[in-house]
C-alpha positions as CSV (number, residue, x, y, z in Angstrom):
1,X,79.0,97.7,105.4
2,X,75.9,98.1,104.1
3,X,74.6,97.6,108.1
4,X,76.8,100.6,109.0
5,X,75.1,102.7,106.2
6,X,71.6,102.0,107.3
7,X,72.2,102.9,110.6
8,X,74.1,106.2,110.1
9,X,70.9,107.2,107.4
10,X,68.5,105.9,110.0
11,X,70.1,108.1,112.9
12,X,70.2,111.0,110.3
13,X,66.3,110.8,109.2
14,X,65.5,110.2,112.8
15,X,67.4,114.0,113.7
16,X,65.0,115.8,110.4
17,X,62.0,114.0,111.9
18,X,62.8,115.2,115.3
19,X,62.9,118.8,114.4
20,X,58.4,118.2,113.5
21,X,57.6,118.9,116.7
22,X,59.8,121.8,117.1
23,X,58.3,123.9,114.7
24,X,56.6,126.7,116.8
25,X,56.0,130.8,117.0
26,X,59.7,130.7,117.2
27,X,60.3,129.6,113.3
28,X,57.4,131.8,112.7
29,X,59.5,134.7,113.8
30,X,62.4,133.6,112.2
31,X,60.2,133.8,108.9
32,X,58.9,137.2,109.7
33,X,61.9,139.0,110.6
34,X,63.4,137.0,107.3
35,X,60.3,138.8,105.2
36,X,60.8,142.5,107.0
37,X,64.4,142.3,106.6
38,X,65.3,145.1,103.8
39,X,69.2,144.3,103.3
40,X,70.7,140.5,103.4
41,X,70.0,137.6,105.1
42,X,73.7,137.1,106.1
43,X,74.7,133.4,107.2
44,X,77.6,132.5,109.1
45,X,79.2,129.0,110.9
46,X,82.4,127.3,111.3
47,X,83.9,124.3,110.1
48,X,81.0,121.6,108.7
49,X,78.6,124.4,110.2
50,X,80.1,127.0,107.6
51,X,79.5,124.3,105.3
52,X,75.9,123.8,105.9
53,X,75.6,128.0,106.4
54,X,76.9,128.6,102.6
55,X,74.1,126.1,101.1
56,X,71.6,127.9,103.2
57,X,72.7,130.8,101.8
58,X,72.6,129.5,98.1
59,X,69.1,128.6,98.8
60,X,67.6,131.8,100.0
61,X,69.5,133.7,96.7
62,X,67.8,130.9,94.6
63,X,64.3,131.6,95.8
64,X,64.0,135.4,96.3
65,X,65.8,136.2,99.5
66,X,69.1,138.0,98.9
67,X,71.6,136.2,101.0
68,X,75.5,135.4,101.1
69,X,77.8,133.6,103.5
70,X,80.3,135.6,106.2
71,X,83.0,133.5,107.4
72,X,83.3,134.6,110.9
73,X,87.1,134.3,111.0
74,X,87.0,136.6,108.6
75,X,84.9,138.6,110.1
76,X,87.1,140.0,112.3
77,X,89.0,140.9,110.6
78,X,87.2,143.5,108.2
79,X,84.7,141.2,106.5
80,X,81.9,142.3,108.6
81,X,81.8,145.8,107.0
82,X,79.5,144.0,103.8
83,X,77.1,143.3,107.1
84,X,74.6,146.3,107.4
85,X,72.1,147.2,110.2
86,X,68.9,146.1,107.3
87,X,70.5,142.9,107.3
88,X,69.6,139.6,109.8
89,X,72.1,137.4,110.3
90,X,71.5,133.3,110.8
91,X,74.7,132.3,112.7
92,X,74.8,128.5,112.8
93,X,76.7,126.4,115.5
94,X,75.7,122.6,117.0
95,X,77.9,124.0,120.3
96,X,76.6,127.5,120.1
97,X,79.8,128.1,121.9
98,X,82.5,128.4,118.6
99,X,85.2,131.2,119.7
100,X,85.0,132.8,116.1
101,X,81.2,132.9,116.0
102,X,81.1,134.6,119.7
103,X,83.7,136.6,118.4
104,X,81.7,138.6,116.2
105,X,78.6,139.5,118.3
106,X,79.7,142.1,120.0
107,X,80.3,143.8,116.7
108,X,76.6,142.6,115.3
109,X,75.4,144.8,118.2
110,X,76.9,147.7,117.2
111,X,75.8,147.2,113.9
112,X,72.3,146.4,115.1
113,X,71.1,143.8,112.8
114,X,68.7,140.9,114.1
115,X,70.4,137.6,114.5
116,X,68.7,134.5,114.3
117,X,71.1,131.6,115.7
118,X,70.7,128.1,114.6
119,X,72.4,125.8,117.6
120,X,72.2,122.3,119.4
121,X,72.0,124.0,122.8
122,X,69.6,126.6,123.3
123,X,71.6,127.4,126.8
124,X,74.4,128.5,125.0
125,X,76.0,132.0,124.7
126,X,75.1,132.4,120.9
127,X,71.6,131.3,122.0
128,X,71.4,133.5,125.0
129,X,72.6,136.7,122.3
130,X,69.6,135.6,119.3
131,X,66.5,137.5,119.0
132,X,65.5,133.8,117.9
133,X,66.8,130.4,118.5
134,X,65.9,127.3,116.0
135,X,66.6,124.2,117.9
136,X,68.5,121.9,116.0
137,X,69.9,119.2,118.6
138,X,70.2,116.0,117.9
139,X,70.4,112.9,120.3
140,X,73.7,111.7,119.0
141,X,75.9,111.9,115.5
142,X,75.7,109.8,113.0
143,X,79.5,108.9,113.6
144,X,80.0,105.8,116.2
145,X,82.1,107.7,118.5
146,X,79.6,110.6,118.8
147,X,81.9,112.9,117.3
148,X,82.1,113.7,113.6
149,X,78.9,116.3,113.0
150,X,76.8,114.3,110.9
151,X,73.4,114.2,112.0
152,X,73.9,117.5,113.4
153,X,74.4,119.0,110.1
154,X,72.2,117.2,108.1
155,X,69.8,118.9,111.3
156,X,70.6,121.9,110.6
157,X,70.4,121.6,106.6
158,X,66.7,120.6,107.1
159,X,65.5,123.5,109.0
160,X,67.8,126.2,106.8
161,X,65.7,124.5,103.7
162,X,62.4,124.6,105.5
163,X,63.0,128.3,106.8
164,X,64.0,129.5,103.4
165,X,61.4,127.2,101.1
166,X,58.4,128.6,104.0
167,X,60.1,132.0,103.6
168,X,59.6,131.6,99.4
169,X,56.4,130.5,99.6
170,X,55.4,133.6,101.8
171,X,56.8,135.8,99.5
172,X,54.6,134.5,96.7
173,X,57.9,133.4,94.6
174,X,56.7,131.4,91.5
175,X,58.6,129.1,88.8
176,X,58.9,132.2,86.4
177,X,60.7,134.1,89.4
178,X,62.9,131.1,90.3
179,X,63.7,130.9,86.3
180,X,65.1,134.6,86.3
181,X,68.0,133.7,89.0
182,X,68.9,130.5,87.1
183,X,68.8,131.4,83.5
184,X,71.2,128.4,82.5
185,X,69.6,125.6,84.1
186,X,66.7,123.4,82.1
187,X,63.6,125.1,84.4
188,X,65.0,128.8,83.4
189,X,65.2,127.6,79.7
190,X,62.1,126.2,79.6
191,X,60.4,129.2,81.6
192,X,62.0,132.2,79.9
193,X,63.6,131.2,76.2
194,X,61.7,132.2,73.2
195,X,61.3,131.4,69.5
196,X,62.6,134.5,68.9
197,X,66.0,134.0,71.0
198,X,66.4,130.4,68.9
199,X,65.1,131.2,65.6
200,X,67.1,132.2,62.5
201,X,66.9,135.6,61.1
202,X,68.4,137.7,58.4
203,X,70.8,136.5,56.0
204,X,70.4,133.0,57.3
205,X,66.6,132.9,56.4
206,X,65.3,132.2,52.6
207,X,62.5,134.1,50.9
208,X,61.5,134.4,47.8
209,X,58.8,135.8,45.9
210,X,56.1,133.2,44.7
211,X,56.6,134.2,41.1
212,X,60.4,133.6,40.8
213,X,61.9,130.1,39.6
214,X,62.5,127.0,41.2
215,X,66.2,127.6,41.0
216,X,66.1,130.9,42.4
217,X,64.7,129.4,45.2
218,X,67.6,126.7,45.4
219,X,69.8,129.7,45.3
220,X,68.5,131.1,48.2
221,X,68.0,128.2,50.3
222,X,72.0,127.5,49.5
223,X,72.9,130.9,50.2
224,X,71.2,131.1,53.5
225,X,72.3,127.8,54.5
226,X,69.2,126.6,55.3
227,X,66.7,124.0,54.6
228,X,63.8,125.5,53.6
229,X,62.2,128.7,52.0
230,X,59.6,131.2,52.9
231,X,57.4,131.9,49.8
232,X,55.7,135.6,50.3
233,X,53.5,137.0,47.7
234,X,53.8,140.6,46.7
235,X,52.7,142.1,50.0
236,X,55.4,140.0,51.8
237,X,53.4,137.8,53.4
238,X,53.7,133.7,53.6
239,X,52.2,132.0,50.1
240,X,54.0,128.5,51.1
241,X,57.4,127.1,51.9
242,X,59.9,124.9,49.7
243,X,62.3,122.8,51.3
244,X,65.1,121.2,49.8
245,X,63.7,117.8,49.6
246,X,61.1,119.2,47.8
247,X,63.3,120.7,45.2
248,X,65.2,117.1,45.2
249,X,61.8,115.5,44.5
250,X,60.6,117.9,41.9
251,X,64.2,117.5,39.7
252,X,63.7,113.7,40.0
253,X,60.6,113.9,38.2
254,X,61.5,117.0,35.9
255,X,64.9,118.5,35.9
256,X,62.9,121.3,33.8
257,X,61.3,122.2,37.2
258,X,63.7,124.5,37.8
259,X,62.2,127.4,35.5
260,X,58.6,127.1,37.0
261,X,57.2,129.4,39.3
262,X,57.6,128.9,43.0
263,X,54.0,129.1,43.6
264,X,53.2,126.3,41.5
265,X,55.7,123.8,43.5
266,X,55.3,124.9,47.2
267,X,53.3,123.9,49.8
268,X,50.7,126.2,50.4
269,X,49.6,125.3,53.9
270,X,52.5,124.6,55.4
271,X,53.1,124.0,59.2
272,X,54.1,127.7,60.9
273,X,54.4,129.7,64.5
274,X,53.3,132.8,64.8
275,X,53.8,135.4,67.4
276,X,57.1,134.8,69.9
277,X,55.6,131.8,72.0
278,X,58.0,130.1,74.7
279,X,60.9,127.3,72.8
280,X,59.4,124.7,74.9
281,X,55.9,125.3,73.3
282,X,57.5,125.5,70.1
283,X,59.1,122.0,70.6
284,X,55.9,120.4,71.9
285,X,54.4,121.3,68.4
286,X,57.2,119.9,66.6
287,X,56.5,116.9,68.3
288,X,52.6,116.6,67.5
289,X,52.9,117.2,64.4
290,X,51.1,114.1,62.0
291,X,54.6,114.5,60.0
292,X,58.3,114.8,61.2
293,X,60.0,118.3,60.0
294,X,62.9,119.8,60.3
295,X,61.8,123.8,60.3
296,X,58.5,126.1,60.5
297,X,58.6,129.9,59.0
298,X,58.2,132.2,62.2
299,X,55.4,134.7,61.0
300,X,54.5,138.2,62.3
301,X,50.7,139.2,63.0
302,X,50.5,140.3,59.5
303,X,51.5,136.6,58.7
304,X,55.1,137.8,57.4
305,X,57.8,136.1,57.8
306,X,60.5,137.0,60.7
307,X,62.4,133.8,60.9
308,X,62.7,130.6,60.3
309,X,62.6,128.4,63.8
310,X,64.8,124.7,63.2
311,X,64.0,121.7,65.4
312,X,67.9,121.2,65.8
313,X,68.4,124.9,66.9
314,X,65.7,124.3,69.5
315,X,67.7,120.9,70.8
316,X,70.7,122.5,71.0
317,X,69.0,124.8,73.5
318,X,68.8,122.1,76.5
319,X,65.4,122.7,77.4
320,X,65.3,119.4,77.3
């Protein structure tokens, strides 16, 4: 078993490697009509060659090049009207000779688009009707018999990654673009979430004025269900922060602690952010901090407080 699977990944690597010394002016047109196209790039296939067309397609949307899959069958039978004459279509087939694919060209004429065809036989009809032609054979599938498409598509998924990856790179497209079409995923958290998207705000953030009591402080950091309190002086902005271990620690030592003054208790320097800086660069300087806490006071450039930013709100985010 483990024989069999060496040669069937062997026989596929061998078919990528092949496609090296294919790479010529043709793929650089493919590229360039790819960049000057104005509508879609519009892939199409059948069977295990559909397969491989949708993924292709799913990689040009991720990484700048608008792009969706036609099922040719489909097609015919009114689906071509999405297809428009700013488009270029990338029809893939190993025979170049599928019925449902050949089907359609007469109608991608009449529409006018440019059609780039990625087949196994560069003598075929679907080859014979492309403005370009990728050449994708392989010497033989993967599959014993010669018959299940195996190397051929893994073929053909190489050189739909290395035309859309070259196209991406032409078009300048950078980690903050690719973050904008996948704003769930852990590189679009990390590249576009905020300290102002994760912190708290409002009711859910304490403050209180440096001359009130300890237990108006407790108050607050109860009612806002938080963990800590923003100290402001009387033009609002940050004197220090109480959290509630500090209260704990204080009543230990002196339950009468709860009628002194705030600013006599807190900690005047306390760790803080200021400005809106990404989550990511927030969470790096939770991590490098001497000490291990739980929440910083989010300040404004006047140094008042906005919100209060907690390490488990910024875990629950996934950006990591």
């Amino acid at each position: 078993m483990i024989e069999t699977a060496r040669e069937v990944l062997h026989t596929e690597a061998q078919s990528i490697l092949r496609l090296i010394d294919r790479l010529d002016e043709r793929f650089v047109r493919a590229v360039q009509m790819i960049l000057a196209c104005k509508g879609r790039v519009v892939t199409t296939g059948m069977g295990k060659s559909g397969a491989i067309a949708r993924k292709v397609a799913a990689t040009f949307a991720s990484t700048g090049t608008p792009s969706f899959f036609l099922h040719p069958a489909e097609g015919v039978h009114g689906d071509l009207g999405m297809v428009t004459p700013e488009d270029v279509v990338l029809a893939l087939s190993t025979s170049g000779e599928t019925d449902e694919l050949l089907a359609i060209l007469p109608a991608l004429k009449r529409i006018g688009v440019r059609l780039i065809a990625m087949v196994g036989r560069t003598e075929s009809t679907l080859a014979q009707a492309a403005d370009v032609v990728l050449d994708v054979s392989v010497e033989r599938e993967a599959c014993p018999y010669n018959l299940a498409p195996t190397a051929s598509t893994t073929a053909m998924l190489a050189m739909g990654d290395a035309l859309a990856i070259t196209v991406m790179q032409e078009r300048r497209f950078t980690p903050e673009d690719f973050a904008v079409f996948h704003p769930a995923g852990t590189l679009g958290r990390r590249l576009l979430l905020r300290v102002h998207d994760v912190m708290r705000t409002g009711d859910s953030v304490a403050v209180v004025h440096q001359a009130k009591p300890l237990r108006e402080v407790l108050f607050a950091i109860t009612k806002a269900n938080a963990g800590a309190a923003c100290i402001v002086n009387d033009d609002g902005t940050l004197a220090g922060i109480i959290t509630d271990g500090d209260i704990r620690r204080h009543l230990l030592r002196d339950v009468a602690s709860l009628e002194r003054p705030a600013e006599e208790l807190m900690t005047r320097t306390p760790y803080v952010i200021q400005g809106n800086p990404l989550a990511i660069e927030a969470l790096h300087l939770f991590e490098s901090l001497p000490v291990k806490i739980g929440e910083m006071p989010v300040l404004d450039e006047q140094r008042k407080p906005v919100g209060m930013l907690m390490l488990k709100d910024l875990l629950r985010t996934g950006i990591v």
